[in-house]
C-alpha positions in Angstrom: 62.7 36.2 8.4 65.4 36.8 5.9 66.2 32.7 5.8 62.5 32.2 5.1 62.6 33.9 2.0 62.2 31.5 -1.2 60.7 28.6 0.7 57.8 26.3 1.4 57.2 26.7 5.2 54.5 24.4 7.3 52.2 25.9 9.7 50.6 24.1 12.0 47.3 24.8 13.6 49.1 26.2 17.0 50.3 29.1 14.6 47.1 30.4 13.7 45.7 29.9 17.1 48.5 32.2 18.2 47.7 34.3 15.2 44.1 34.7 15.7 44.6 34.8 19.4 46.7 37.8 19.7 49.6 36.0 21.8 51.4 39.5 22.8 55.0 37.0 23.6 55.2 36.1 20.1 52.9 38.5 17.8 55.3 40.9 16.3 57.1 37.2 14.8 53.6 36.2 13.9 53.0 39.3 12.1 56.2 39.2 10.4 55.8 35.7 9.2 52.3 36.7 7.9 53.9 39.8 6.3 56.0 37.5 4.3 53.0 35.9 2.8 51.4 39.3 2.0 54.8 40.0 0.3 55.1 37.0 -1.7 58.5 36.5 -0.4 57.7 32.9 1.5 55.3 29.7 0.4 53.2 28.9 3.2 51.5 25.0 3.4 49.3 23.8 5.9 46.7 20.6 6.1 43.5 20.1 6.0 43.3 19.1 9.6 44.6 22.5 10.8 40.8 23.8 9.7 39.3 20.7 11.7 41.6 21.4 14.3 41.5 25.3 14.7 37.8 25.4 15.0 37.0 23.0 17.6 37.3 25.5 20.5 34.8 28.2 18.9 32.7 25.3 18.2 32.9 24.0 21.4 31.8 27.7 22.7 29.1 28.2 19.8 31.0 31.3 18.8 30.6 31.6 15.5 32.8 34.9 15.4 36.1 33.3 16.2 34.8 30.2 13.9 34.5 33.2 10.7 37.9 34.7 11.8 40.1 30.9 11.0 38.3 30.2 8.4 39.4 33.4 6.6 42.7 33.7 7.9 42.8 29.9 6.2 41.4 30.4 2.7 43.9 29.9 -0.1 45.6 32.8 -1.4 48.6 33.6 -3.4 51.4 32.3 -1.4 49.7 29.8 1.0 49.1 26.2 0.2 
């Protein structure tokens, strides 16, 4: 994570899938990366599309839960783009 520090970083959708998810093979990197947002250490950017993309399985299973939980790990906040 130390390389990430000071720079604009894309995340694509298959990131916060993982994230949301709770991948166990790569959740302790996802939690760091995340960290380094709460931190203000790293930039984060993502699209648009990674919102239209993200919720098309909970939509798909009417499960408005999982829709809630993207769509608040996605709002803008200081640090993410």
């Amino acid at each position: 994570m130390q390389r990430l520090i000071g720079s604009r970083v894309y995340l694509d959708a298959n990131i916060f899938i993982l994230f949301a998810e709770g991948a166990e093979v790569s959740g302790a990197a996802l939690r760091a990366l995340f960290g380094s947002l709460d931190q203000r250490v790293t930039r984060f950017v993502t699209s648009e599309l990674t919102l239209a993309e993200v919720l098309v399985r909970p939509f798909e299973l009417r499960n408005e839960e999982m829709a809630a939980a993207y769509e608040a790990i996605l709002q803008v906040r200081p640090g993410f783009e």
